[in-house]
N, C-alpha and C positions, 0 to 999 in steps of 0.2 A: 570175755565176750569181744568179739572182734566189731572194728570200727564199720567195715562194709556189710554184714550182719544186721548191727544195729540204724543204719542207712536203710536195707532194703524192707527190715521190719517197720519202720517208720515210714515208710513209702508207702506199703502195702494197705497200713492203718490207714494212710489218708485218704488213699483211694475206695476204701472200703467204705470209710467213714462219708465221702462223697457221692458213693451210690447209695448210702441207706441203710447198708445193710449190718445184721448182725455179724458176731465170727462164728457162730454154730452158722447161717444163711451163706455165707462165705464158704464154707468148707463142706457145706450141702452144695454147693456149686461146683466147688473143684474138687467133689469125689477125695476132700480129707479127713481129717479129724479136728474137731476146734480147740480143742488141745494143743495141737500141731500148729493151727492159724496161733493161737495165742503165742504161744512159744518163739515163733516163726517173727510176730509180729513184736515180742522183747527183747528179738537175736538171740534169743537163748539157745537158738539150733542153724544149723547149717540147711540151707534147703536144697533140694536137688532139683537138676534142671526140668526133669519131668515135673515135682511139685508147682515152683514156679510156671510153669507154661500155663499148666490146669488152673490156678490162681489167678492169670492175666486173662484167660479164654475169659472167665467169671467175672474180670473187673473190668471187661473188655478193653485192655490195653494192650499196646503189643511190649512186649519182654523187654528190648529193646530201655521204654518206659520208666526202667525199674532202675536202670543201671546208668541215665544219663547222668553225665557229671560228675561221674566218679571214677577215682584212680590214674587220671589223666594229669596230674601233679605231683610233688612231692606234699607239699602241705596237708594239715589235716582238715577234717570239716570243722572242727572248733578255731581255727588260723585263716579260716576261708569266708570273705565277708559273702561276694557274691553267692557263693554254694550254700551259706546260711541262710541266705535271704531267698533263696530259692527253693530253698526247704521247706519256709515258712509258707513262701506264696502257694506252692504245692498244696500244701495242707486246708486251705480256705477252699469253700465254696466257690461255685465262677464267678457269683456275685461281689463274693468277696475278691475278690482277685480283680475283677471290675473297679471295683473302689480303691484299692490301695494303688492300681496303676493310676489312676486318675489323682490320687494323691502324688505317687510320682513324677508326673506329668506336670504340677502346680510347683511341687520345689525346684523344679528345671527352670519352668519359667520364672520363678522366684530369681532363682538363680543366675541367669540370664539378664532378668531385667535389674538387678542389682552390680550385676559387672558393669553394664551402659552407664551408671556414677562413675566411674573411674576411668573414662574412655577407654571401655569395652574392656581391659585386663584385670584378670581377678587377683585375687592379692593371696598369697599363699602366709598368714600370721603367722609369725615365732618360725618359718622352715629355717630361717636363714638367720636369724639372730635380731633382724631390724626392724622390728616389726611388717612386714610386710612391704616397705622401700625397697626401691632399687636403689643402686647406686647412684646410678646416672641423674636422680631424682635429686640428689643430698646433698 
């Protein structure tokens, strides 16, 4: 099973899963077989650019969509924090996706307002062996 495969079949579920719909609803949309969506949607199969288009017409997305964020690196999506997490956020509702930036948005300022203890520089623990000291501090 290939790594881009199983990407666009998990893409496809989420989207699916965001409009509502079944995978037999799905594949009564884009003129397939839900067989095919299934498959499609465990990478179990290669899909072609025609299937895909018909899929996106139905999940109202554009193709484009499907394929951001990938292949643009050496690393893989299990080595890739951000493309993990944007995997994830994909997957949620808009609501949900609402809330976890809003949760984002708190650990920043978290974040932010805990660097202002240590006039304004954040401390990087254990990168450097000293616990987080500079030198010029010691």
């Amino acid at each position: 099973m290939s790594e881009i495969n199983t990407i666009i079949g998990q893409r496809i579920r989420n989207y699916r899963k965001l409009l509502g719909l079944s995978q037999e609803s799905l594949a009564s949309l884009s003129d397939n077989h839900p067989t095919y969506i299934g498959c499609l949607e465990r990478g179990e199969k290669n899909p072609t650019l025609n299937s895909l288009e018909k899929i996106c017409d139905a999940l109202q997305i554009p193709i484009s969509q499907l394929f951001a964020k990938i292949g643009s690196h050496e690393s893989s999506l299990s080595d890739d924090i951000p493309l993990r997490c944007y995997e994830i956020i994909c997957s949620k509702s808009i609501k949900e996706q609402e809330e976890l930036f809003r949760i984002l948005l708190a650990v920043e300022r978290f974040g932010e307002e805990s660097g202002k203890g240590n006039n304004g520089n954040s401390t990087n623990i254990g990168s450097s062996g000293n616990n987080g000291k500079n030198k010029e501090n010691e």
